[in-house]
N, CA, C and O atoms as CSV, one atom per row, in Angstrom:
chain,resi,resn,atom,element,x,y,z
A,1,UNK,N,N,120.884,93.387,124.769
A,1,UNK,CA,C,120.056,92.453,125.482
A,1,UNK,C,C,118.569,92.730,125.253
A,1,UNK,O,O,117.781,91.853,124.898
A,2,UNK,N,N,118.225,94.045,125.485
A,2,UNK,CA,C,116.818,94.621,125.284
A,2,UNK,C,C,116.475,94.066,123.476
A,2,UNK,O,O,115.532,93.324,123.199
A,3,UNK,N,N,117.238,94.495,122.673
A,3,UNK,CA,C,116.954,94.190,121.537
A,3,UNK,C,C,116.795,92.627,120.960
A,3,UNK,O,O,116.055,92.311,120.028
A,4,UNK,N,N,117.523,91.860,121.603
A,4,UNK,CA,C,117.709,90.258,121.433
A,4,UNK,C,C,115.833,89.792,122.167
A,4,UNK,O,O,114.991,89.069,121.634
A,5,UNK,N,N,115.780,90.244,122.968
A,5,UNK,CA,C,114.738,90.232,123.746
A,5,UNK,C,C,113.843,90.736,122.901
A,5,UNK,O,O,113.584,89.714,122.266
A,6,UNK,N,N,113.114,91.655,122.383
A,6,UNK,CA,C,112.311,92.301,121.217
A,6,UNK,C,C,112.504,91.471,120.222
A,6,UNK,O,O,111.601,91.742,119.430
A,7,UNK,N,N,113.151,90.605,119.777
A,7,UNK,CA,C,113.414,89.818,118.522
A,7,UNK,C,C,112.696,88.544,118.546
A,7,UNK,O,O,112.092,88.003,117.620
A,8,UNK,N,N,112.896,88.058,120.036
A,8,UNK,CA,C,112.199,86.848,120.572
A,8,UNK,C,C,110.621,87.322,120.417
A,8,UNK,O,O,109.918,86.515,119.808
A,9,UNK,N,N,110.202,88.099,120.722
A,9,UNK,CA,C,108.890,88.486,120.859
A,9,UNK,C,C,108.152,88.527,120.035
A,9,UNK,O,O,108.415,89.416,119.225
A,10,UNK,N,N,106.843,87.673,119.707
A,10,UNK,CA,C,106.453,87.525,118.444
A,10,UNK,C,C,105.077,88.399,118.912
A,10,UNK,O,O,104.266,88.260,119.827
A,11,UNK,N,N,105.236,89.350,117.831
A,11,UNK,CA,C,103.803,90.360,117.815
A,11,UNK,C,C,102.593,90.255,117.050
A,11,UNK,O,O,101.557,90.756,117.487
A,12,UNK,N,N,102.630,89.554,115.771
A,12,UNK,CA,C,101.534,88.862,115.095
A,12,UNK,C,C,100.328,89.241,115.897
A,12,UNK,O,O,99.602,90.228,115.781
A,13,UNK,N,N,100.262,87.994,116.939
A,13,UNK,CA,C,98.597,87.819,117.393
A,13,UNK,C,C,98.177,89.500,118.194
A,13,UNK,O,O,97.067,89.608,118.715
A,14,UNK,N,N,99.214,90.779,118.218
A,14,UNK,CA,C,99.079,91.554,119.083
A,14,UNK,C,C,98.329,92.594,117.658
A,14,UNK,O,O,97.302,93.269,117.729
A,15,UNK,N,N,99.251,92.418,116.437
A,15,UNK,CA,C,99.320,93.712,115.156
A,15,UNK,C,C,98.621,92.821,114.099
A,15,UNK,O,O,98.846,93.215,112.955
A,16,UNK,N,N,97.973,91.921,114.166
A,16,UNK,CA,C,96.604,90.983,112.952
A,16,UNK,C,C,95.378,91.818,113.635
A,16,UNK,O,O,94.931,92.847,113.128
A,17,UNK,N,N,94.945,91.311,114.714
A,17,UNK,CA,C,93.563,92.255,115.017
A,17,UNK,C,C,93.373,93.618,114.865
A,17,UNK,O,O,92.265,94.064,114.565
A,18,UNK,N,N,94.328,94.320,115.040
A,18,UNK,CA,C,94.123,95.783,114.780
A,18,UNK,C,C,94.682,95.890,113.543
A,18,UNK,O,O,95.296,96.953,113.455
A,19,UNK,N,N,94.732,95.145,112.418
A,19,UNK,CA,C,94.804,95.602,111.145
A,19,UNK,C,C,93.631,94.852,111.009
A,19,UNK,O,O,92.648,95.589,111.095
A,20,UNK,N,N,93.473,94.198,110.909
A,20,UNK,CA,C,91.775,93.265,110.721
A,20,UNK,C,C,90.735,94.507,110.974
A,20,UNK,O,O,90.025,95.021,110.109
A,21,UNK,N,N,90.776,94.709,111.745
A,21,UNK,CA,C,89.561,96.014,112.152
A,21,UNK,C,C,89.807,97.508,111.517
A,21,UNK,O,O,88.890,98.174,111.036
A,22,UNK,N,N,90.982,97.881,111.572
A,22,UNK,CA,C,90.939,98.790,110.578
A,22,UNK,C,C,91.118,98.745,109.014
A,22,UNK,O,O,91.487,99.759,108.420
A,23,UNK,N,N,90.784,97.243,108.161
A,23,UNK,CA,C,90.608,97.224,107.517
A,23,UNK,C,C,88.979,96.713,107.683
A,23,UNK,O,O,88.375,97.031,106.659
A,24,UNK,N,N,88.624,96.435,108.074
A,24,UNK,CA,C,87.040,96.345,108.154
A,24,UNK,C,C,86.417,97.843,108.111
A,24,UNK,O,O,85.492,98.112,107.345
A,25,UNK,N,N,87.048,98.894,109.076
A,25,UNK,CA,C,86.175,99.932,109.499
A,25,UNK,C,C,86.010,100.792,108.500
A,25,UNK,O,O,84.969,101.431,108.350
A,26,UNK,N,N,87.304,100.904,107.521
A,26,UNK,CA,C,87.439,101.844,106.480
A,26,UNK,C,C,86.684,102.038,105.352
A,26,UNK,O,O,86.896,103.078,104.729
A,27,UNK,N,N,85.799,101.231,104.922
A,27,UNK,CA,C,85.125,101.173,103.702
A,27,UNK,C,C,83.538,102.029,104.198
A,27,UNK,O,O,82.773,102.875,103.735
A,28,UNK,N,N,83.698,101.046,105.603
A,28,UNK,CA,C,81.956,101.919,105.703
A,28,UNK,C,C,82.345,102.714,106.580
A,28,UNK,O,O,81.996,102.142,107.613
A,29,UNK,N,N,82.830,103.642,106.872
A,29,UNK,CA,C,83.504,104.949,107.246
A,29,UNK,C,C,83.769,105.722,105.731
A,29,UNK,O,O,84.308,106.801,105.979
A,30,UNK,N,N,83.670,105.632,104.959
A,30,UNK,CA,C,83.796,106.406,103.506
A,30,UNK,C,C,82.377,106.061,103.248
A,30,UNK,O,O,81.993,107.007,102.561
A,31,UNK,N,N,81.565,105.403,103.374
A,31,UNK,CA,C,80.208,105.310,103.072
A,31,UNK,C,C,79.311,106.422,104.377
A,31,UNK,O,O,78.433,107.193,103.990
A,32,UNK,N,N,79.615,106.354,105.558
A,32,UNK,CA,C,79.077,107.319,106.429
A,32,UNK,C,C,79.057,108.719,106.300
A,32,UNK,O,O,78.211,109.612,106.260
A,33,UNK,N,N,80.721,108.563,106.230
A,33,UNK,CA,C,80.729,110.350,106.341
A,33,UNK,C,C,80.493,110.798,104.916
A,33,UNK,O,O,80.541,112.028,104.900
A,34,UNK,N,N,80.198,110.173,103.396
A,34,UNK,CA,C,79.652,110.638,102.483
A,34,UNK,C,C,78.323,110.402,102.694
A,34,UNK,O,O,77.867,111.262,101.941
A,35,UNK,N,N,77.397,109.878,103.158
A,35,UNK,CA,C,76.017,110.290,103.632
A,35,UNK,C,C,75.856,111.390,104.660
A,35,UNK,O,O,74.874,112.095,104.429
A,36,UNK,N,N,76.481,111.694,105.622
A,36,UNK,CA,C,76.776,112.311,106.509
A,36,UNK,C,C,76.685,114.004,105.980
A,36,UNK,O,O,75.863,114.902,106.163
A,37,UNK,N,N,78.095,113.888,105.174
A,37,UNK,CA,C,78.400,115.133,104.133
A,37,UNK,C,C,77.510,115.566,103.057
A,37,UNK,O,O,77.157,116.726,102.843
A,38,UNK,N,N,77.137,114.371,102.307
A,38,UNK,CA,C,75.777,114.784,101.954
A,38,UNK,C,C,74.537,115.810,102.283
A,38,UNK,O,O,74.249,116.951,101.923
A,39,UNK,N,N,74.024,114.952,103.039
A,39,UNK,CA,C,72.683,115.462,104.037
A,39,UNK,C,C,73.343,116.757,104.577
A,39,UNK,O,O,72.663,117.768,104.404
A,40,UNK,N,N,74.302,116.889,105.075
A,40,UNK,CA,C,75.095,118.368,105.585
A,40,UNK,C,C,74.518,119.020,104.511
A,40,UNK,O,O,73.400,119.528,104.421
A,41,UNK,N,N,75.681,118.923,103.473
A,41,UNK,CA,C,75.817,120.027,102.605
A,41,UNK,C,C,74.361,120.402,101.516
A,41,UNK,O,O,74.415,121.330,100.708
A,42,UNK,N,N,72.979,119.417,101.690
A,42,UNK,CA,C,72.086,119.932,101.225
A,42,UNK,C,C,71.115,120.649,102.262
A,42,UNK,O,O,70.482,121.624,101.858
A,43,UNK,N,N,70.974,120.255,103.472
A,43,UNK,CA,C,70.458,121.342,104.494
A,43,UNK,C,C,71.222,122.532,104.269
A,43,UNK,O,O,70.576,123.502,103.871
A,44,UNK,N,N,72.542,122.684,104.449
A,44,UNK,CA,C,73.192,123.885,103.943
A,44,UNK,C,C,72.580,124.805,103.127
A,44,UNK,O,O,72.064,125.863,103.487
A,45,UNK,N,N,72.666,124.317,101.901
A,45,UNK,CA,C,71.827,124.442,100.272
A,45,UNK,C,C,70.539,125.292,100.732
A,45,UNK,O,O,70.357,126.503,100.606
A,46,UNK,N,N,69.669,124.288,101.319
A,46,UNK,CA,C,68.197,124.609,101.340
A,46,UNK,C,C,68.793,125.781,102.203
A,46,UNK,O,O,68.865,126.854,101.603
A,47,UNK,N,N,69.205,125.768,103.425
A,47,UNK,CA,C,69.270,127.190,104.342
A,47,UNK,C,C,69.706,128.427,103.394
A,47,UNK,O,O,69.138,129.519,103.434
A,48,UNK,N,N,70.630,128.162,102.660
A,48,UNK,CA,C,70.924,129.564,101.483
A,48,UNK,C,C,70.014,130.264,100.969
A,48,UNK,O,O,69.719,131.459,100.960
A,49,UNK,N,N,69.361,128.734,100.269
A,49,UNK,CA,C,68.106,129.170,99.009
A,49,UNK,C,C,66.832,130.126,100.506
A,49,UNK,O,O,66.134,131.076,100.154
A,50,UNK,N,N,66.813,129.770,101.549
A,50,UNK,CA,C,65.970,130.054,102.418
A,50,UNK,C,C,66.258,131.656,102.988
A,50,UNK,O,O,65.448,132.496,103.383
A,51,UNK,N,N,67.358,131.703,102.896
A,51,UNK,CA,C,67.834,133.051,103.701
A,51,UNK,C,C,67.088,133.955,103.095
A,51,UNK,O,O,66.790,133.896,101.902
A,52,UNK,N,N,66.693,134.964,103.980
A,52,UNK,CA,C,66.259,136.420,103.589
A,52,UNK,C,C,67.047,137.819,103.387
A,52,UNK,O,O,67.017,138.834,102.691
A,53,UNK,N,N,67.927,137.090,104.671
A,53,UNK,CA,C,68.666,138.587,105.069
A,53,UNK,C,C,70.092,138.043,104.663
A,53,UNK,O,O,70.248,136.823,104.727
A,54,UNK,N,N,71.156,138.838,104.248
A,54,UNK,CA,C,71.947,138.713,103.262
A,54,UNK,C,C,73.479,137.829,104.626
A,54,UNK,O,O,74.163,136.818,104.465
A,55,UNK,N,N,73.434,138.750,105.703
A,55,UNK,CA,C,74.388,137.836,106.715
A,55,UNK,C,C,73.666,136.637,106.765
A,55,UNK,O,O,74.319,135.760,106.200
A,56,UNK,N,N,72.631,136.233,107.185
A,56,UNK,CA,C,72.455,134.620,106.838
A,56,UNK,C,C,72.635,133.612,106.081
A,56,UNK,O,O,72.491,132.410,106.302
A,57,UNK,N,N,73.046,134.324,104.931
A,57,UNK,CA,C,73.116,133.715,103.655
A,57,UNK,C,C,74.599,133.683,103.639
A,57,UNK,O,O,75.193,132.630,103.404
A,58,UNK,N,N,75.149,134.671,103.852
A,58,UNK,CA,C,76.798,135.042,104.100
A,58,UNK,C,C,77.522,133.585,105.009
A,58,UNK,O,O,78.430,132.810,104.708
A,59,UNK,N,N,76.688,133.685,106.125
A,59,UNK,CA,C,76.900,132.397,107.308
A,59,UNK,C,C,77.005,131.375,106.855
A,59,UNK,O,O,77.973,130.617,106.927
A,60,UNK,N,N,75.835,131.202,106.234
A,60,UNK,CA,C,75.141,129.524,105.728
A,60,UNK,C,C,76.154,129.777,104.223
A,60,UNK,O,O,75.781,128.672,103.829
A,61,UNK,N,N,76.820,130.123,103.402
A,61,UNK,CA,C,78.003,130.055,102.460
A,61,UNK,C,C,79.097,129.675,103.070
A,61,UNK,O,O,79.757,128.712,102.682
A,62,UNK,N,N,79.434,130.470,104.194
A,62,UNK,CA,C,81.109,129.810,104.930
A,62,UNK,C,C,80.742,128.861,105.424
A,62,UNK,O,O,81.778,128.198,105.374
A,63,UNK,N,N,79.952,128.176,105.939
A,63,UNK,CA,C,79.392,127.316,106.701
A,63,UNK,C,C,79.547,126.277,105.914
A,63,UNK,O,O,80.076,125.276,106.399
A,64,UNK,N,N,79.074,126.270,104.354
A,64,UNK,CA,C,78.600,124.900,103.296
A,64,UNK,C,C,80.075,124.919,102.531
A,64,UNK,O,O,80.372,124.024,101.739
A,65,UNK,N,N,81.113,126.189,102.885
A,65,UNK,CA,C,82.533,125.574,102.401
A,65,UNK,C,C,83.286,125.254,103.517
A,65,UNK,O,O,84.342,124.781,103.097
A,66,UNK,N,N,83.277,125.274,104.887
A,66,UNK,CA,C,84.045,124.965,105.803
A,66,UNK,C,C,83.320,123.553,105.468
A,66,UNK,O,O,84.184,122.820,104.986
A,67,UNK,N,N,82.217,122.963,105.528
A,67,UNK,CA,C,81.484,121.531,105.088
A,67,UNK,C,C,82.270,120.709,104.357
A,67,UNK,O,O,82.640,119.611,104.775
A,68,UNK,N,N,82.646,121.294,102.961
A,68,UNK,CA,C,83.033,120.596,101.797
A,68,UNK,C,C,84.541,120.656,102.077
A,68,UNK,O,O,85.182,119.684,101.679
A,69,UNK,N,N,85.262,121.712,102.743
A,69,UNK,CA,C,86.265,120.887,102.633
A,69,UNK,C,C,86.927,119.551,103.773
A,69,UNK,O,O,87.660,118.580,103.579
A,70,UNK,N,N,86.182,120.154,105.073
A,70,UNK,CA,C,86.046,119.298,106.033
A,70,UNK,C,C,85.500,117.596,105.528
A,70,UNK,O,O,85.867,116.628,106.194
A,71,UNK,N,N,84.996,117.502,104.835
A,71,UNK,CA,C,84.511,116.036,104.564
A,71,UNK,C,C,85.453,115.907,103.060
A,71,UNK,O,O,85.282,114.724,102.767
A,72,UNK,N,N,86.123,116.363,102.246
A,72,UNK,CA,C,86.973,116.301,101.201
A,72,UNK,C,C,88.570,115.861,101.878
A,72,UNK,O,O,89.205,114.923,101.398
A,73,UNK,N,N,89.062,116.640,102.986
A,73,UNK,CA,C,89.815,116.052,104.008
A,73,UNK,C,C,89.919,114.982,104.248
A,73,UNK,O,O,90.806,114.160,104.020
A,74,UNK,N,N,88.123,114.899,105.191
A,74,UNK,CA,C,88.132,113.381,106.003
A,74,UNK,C,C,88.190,112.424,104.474
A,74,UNK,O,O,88.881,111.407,104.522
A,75,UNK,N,N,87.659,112.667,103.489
A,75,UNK,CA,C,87.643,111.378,102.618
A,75,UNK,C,C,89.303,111.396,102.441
A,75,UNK,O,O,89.967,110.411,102.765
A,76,UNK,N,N,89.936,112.644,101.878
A,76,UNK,CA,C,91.248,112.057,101.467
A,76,UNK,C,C,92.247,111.538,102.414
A,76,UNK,O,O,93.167,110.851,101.970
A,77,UNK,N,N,92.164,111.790,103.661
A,77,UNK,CA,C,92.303,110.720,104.963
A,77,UNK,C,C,92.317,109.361,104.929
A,77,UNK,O,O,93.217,108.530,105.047
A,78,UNK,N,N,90.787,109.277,104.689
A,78,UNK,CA,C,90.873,108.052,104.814
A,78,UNK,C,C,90.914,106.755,103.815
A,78,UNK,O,O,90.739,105.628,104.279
A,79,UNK,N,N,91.177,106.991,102.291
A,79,UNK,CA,C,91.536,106.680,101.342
A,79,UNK,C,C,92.766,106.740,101.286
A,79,UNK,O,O,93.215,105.937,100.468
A,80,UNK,N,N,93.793,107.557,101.982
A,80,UNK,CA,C,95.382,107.556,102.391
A,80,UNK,C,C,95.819,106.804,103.126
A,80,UNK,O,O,97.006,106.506,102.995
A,81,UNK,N,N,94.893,106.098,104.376
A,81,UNK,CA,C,94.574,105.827,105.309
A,81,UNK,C,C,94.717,103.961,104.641
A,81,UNK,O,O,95.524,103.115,105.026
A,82,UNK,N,N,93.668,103.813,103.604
A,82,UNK,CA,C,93.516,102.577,103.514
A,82,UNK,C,C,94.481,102.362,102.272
A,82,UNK,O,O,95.032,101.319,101.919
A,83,UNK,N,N,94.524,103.320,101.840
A,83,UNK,CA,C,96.494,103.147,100.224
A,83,UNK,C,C,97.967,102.463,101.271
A,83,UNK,O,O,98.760,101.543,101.066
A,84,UNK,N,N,97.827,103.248,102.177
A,84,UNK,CA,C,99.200,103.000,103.302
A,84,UNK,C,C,98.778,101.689,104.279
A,84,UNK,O,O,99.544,101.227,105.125
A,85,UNK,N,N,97.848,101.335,104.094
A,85,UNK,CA,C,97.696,99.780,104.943
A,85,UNK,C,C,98.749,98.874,104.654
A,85,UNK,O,O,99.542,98.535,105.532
A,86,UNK,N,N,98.829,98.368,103.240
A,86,UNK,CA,C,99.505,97.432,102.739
A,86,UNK,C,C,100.836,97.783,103.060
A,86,UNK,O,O,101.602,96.925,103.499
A,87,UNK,N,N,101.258,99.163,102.858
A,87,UNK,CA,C,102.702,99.443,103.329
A,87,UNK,C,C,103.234,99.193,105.301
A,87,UNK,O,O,104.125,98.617,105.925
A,88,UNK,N,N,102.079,100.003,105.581
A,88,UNK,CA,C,102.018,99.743,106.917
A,88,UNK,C,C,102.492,98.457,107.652
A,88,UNK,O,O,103.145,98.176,108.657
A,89,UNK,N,N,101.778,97.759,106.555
A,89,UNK,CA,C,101.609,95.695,107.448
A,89,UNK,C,C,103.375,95.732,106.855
A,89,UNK,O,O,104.218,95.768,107.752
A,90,UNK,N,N,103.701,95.726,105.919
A,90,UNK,CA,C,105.108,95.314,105.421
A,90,UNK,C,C,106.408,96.491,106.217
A,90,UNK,O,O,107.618,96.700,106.137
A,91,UNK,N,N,105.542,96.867,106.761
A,91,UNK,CA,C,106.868,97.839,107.258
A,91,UNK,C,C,107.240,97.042,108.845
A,91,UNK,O,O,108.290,96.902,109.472
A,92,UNK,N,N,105.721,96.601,109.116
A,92,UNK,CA,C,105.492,96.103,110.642
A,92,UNK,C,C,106.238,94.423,110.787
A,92,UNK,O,O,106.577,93.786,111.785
A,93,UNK,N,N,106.295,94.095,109.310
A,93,UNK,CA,C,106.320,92.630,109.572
A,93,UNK,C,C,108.537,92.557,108.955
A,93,UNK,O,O,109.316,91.605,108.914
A,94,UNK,N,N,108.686,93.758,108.684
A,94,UNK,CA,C,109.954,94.009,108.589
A,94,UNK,C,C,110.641,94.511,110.061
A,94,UNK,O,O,111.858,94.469,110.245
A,95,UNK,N,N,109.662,94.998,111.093
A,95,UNK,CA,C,110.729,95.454,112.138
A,95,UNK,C,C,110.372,94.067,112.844
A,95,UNK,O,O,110.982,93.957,113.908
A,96,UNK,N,N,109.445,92.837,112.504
A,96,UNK,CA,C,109.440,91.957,113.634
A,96,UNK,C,C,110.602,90.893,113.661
A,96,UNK,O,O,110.683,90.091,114.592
């Protein structure tokens, strides 16, 4: 009964807007956090080239690779993120 009931139920107008928007958000979300990561990882840079004392420099090194891979992540995220859309919608429009 529950399931006959779920069948009747048309979800479209509920699962179009929230694919609409997360296909909008994704492109300039890979444009942010690579400006973002950017500007990070050259303040980083300059703080190295700046250090005097050798733990600062030590810091500001783990610091500019916890950076790079943290934003190498978020990009491959969200490029996984927008590869699995198309599957996503066809998986969604198969359970409706």
């Amino acid at each position: 009964m529950i399931k006959s009931l779920l069948l009747a139920i048309d979800f479209t107008p509920i699962v179009s807007p929230i694919i609409d928007v997360l296909n909008a958000i994704l492109w300039p979300m890979i444009a942010v956090v690579g400006a973002a990561g950017t500007i990070y990882c050259v303040i980083l840079g300059v703080r190295i080239a700046k250090a005097d004392d050798q733990a600062v420099r030590e810091k500001a090194k783990r610091d500019l690779l916890g950076a790079i891979i943290g934003f190498v992540l978020i990009f491959v995220l969200i490029i996984a993120l927008k590869l699995a859309m198309p599957i996503l919608q066809d998986w969604v429009k198969t359970q409706i």
